[in-house]
C-alpha positions as CSV (number, residue, x, y, z in Angstrom):
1,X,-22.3,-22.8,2.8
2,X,-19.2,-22.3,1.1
3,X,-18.3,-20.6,-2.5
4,X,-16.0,-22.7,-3.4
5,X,-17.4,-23.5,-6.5
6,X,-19.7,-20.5,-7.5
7,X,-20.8,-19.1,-10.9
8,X,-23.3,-16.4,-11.9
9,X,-24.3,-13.8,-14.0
10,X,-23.5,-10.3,-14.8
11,X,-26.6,-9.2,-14.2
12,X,-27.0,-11.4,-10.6
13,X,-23.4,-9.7,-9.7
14,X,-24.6,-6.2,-10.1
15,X,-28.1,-6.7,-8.7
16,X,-26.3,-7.9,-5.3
17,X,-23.7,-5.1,-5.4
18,X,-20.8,-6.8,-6.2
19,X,-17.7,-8.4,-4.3
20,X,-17.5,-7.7,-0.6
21,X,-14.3,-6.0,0.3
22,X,-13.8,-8.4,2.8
23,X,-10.6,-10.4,3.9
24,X,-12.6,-14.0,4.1
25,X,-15.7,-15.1,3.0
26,X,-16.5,-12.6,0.5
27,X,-18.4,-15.5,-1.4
28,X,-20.8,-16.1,1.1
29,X,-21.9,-12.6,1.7
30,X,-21.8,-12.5,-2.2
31,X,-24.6,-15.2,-2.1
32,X,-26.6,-13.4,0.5
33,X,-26.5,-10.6,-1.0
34,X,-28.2,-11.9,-3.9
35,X,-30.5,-14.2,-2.3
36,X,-31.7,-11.1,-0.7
37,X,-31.6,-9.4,-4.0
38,X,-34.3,-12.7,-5.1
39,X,-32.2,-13.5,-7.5
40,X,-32.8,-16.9,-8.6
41,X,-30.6,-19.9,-7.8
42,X,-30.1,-23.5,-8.6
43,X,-27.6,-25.8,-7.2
44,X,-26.2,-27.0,-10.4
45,X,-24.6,-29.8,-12.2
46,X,-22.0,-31.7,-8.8
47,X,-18.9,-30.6,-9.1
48,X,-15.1,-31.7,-7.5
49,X,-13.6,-29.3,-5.3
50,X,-10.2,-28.8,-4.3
51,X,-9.2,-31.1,-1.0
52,X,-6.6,-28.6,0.1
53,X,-6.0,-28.0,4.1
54,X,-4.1,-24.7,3.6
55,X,-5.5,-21.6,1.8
56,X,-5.1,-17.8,1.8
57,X,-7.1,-17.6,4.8
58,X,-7.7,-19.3,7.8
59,X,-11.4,-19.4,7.1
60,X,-11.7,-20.1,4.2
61,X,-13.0,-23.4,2.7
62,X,-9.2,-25.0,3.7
63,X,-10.2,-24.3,7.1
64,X,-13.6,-25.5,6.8
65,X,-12.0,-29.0,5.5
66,X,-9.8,-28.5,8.1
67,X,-12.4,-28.3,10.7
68,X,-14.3,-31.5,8.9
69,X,-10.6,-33.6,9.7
70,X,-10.4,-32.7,13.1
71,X,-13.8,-33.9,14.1
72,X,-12.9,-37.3,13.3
């Protein structure tokens, strides 16, 4: 599961501590974090997300895509 395209209440935030200080993948642990904090979730309207191979990050969603390319 990725965060590529994540949105959320104030409230949600501070009930799950906030942002990770993490280098990569801050958004999933975000999400984890509130999942564990049973705070509720829906997956939303579809959305379009950004087909980019190269990101800040090497594991970031652009790796993830990345890693989707290379299995072909």
């Amino acid at each position: 599961m990725h965060g590529a395209n994540l949105g959320f209440r104030l409230d949600a935030y501070r009930a799950a501590g906030g942002w990770p200080r993490l280098p990569e993948h801050e958004d999933r642990h975000l999400v984890d974090a509130m999942l564990a904090a049973e705070v509720p979730a829906t997956a939303g309207p579809p959305v379009t997300t950004s087909g980019r191979l190269h990101g800040r990050v090497g594991g970031g969603f652009s790796g993830y895509l990345r890693g989707l390319r290379d299995v072909r």
